[in-house]
TIKE-484265 format. One line per field, with one value per residue: y, z, x of N, C-alpha, C, O in turn; residue number from 1. Coordinates in steps of 0.02 Angstrom, whole numbers, plus 32768, in hexadecimal, padded with zeros to 4 digits. Atoms other than C-alpha are relative to their C-alpha. Example, Ala and Ser with C-alpha at 12.3 -4.5 7.8 and 13.67 -1.06 7.14 Angstrom:
BEGIN
nyy 7FC5,7FC5
nzz 8000,7FFD
nxx 802D,7FD6
cayy 7F1F,7FCB
cazz 8186,8165
caxx 8267,82AC
cyy 803C,8037
czz 8000,8025
cxx 802D,7FD9
oyy 803B,806E
ozz 8021,802D
oxx 8061,7FF2
n 1,2
//
This chain:
BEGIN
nyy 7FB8,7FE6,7FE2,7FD3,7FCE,7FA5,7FC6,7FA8,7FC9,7FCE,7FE4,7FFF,7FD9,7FDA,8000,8032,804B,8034,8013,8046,8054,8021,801D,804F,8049,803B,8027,8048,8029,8028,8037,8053,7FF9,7FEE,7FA9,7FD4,7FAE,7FD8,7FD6,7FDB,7FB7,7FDD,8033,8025,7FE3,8030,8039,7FE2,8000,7FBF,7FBC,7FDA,7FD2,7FC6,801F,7FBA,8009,7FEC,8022,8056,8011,7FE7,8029,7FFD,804B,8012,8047,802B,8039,802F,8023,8028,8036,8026,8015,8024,8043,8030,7FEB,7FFF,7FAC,8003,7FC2,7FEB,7FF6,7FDE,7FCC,7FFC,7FEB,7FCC,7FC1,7FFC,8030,8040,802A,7FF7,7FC7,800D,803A,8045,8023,7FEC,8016,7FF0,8033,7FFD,8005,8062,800E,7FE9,8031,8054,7FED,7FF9,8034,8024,7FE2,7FFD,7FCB,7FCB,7FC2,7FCD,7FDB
nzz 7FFA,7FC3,7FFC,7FD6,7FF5,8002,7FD1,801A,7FDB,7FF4,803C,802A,801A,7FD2,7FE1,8044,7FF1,801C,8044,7FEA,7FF4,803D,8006,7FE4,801B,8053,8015,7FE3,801D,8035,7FE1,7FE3,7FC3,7FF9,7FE5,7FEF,7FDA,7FD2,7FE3,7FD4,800E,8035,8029,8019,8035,802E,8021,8031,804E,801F,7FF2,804F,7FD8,8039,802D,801A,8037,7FE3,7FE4,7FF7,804E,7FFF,7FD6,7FD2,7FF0,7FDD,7FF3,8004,8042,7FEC,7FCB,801F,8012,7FD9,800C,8023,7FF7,7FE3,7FBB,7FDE,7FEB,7FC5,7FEB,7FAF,8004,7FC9,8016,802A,7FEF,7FCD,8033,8008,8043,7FEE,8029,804C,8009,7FEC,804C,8009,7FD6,7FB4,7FCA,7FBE,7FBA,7FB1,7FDF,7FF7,8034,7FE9,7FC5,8026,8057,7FE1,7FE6,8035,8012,7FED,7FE5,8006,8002,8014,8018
nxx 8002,801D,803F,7FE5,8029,7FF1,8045,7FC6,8024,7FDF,8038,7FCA,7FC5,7FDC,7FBA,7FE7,7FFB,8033,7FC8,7FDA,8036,8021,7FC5,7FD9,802F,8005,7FB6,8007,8034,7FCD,7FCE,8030,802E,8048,8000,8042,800A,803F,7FEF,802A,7FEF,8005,7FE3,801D,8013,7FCF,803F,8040,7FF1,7FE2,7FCB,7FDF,7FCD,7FF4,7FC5,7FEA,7FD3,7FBD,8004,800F,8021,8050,8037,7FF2,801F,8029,7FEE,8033,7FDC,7FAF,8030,801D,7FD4,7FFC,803D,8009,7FC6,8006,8005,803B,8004,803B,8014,802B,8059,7FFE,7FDC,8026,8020,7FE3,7FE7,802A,7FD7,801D,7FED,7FFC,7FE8,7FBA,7FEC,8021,7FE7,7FFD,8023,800F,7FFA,7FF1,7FBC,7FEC,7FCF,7FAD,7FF6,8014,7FDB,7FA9,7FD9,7FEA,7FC6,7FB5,7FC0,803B,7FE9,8028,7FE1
cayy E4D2,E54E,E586,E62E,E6B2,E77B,E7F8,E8AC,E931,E9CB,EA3F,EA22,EABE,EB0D,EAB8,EA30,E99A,E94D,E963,E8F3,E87D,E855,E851,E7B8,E75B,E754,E72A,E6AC,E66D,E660,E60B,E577,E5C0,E5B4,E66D,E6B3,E771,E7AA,E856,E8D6,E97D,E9EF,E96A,E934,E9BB,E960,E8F5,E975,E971,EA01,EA52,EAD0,EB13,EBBE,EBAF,EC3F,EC4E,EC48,EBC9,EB0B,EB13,EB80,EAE6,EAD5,EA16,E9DE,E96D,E93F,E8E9,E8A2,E854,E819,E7C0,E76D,E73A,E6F4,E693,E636,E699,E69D,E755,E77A,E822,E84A,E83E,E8B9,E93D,E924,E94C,E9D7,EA2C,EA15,E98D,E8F6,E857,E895,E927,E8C8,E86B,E7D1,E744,E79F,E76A,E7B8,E76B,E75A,E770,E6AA,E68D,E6ED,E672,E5D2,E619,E639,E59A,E53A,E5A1,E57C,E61C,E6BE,E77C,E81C,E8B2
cazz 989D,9923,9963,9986,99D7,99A4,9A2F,99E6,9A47,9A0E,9985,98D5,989A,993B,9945,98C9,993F,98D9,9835,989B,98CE,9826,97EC,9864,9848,978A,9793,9820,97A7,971B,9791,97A3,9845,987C,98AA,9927,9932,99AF,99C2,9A40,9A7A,99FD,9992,9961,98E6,9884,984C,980D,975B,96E4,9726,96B7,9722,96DC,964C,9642,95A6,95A6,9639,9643,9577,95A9,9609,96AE,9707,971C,9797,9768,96B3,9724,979E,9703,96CA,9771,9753,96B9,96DA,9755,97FF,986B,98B6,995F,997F,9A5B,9A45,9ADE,9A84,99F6,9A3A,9AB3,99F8,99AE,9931,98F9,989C,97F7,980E,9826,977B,9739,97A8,983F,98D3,996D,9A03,9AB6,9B2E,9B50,9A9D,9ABD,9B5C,9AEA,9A4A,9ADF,9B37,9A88,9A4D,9A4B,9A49,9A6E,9A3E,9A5E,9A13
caxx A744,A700,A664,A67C,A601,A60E,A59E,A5B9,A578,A5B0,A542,A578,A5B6,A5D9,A675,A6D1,A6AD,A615,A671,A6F3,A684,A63D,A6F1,A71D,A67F,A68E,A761,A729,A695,A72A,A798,A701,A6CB,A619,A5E6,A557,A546,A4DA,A4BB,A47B,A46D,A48A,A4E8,A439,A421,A4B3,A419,A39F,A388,A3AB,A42B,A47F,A516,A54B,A5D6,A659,A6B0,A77B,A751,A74B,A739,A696,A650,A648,A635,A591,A573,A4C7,A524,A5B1,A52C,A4CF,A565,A584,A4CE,A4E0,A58C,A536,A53B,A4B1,A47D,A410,A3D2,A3AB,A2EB,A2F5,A361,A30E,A276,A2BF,A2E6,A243,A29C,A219,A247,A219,A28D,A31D,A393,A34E,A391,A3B0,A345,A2FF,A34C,A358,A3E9,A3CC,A3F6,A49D,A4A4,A478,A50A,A592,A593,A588,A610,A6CD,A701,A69D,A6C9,A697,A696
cyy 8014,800E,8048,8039,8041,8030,802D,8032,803E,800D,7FE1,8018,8031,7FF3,7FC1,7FA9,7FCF,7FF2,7FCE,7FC7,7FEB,7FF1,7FAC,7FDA,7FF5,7FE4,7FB8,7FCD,7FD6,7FC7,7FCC,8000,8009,804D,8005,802E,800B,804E,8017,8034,8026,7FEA,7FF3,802A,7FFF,7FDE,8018,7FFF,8054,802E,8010,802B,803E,7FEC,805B,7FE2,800C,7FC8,7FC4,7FE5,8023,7FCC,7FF8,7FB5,8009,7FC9,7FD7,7FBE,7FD5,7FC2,7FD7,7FC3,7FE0,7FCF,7FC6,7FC6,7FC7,8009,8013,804A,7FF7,8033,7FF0,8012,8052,8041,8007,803D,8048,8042,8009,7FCF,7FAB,7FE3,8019,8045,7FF7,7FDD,7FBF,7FD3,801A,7FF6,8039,7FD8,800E,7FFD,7FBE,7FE3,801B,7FC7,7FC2,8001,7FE3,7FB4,7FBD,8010,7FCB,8036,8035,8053,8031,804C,8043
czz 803E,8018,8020,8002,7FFC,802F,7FCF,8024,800F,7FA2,7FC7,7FDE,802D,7FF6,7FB6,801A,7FDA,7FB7,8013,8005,7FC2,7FF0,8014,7FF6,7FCB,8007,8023,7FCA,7FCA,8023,8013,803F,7FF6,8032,8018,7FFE,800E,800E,8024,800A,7FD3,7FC1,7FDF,7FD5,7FBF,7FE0,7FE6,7FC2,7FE6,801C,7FDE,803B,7FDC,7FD4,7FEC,7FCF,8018,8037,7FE9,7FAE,7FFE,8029,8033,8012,800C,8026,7FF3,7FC0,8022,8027,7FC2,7FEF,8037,8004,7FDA,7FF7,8039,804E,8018,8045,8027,800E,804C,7FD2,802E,7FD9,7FB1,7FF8,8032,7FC8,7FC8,7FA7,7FFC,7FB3,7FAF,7FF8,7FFD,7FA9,8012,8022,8026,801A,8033,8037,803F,801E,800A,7FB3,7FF0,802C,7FC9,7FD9,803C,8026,7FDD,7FE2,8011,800B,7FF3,800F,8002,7FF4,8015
cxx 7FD8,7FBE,8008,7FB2,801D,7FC9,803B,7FB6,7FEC,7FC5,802E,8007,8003,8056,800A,7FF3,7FD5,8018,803E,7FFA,7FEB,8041,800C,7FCA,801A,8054,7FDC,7FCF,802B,8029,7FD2,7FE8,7FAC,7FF8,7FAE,8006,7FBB,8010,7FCA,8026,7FFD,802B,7FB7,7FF3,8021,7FD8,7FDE,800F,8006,8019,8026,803C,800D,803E,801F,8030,8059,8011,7FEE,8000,7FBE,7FD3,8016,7FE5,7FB2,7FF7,7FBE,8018,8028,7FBB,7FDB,8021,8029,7FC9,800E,8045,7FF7,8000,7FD3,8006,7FB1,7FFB,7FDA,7FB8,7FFF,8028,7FFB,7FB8,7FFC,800D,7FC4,7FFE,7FDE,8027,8005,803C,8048,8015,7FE8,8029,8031,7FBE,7FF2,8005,7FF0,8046,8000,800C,8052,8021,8015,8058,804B,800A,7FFD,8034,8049,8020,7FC7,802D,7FC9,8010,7FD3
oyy 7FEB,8007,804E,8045,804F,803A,802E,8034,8055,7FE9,7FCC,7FFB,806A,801B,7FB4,7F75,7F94,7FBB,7FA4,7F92,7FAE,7FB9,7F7A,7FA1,7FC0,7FAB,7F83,7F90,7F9A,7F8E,7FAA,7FD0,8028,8062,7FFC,8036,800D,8061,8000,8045,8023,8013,7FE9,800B,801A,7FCB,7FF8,8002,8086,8069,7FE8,8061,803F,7FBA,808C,7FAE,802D,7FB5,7FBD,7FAB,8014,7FDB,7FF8,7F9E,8039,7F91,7F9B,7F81,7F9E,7F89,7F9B,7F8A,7FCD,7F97,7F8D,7F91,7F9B,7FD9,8044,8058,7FDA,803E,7FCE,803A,8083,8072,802E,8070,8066,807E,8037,7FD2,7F7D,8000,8012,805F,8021,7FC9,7FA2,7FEA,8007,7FFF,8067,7FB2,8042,7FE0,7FA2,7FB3,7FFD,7FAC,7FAD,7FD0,7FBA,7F9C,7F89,7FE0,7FA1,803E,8033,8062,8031,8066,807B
ozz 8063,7FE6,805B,7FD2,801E,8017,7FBA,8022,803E,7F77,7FD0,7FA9,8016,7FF9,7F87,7FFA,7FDB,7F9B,7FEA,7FF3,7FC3,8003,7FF2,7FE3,7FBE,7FF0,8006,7FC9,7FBC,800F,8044,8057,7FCB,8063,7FF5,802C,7FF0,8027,8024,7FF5,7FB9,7F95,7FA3,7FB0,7F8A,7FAB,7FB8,7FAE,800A,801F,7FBA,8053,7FA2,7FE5,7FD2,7FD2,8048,8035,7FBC,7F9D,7FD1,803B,8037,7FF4,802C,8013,8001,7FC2,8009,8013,7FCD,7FF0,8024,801B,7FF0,7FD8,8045,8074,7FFA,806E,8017,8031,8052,7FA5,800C,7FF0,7F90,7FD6,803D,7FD4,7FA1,7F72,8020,7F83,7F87,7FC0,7FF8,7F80,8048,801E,8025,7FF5,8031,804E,804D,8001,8005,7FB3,7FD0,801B,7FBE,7FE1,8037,8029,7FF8,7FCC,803E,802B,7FC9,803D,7FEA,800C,8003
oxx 7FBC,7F9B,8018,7F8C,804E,7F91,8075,7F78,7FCC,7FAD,8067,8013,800B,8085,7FE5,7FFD,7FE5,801D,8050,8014,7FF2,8051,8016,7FD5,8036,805A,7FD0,7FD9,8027,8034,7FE3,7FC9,7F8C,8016,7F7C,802E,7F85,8045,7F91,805D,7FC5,8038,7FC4,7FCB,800F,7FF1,7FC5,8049,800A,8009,8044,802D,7FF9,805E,8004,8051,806C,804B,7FC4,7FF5,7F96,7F99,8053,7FB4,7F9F,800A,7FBA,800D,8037,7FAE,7FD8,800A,8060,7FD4,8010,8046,8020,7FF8,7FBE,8031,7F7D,802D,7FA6,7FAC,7FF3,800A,801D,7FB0,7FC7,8013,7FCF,7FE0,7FEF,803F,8034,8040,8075,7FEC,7FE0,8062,806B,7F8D,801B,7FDB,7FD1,8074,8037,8032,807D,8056,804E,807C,8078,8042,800C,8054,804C,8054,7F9A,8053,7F91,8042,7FE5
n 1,2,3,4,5,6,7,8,9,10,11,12,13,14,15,16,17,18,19,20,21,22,23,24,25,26,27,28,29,30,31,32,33,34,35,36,37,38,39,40,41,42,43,44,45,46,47,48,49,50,51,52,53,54,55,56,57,58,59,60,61,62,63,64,65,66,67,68,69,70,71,72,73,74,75,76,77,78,79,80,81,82,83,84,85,86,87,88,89,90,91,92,93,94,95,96,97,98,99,100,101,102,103,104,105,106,107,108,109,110,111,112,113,114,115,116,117,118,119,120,121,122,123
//
């Protein structure tokens, strides 16, 4: 199987890309891939804990994705998650603030992921 790297870069509920990204990690995790997601920018708030998105009724079943649950359950199937230290810190976002096994990285752990990788996406 693969080694595949995910960057996501994009807020996550500005737009639908980080709800994507969690998507393809966990299929890839089902499909026996090994999964990094690294994020940054305003992707890293994909990591804070308790997030309660709003929930309109009539919609989604009343729930709306979270991606902090999706991210957990990339977590807990075995995928390894790197929060930009730097854009972390740029948002006033420390280790303890982030879900339980997510990290605070560096852009040279991005470096390290992508040229261990087989295959690297981004979103």
């Amino acid at each position: 199987m693969a080694k595949i790297t995910v960057l996501i870069g994009e807020p996550p509920y500005g737009k639908e890309r980080v709800y994507t990204a969690f998507r393809f990690a966990l299929a890839a995790k089902f499909e026996g891939h090994d999964v990094n997601v690294f994020m940054l920018e305003d992707a890293v708030w994909g990591a804070k804990k308790g997030q309660t998105p709003v929930e309109y009724q009539g919609l989604l079943e009343g729930k709306m994705p979270n991606c902090g649950e999706m991210l957990q359950e990339v977590i807990k199937h075995g995928g390894l998650v790197k929060c930009c230290g730097v854009c972390c810190s740029e948002r006033g976002l420390k280790q303890e603030d982030l879900i339980d096994g997510s990290q605070i990285g560096s852009i040279y752990d991005l470096v390290h992921w992508v040229v261990e990788s087989d295959k690297f996406v981004s979103f």
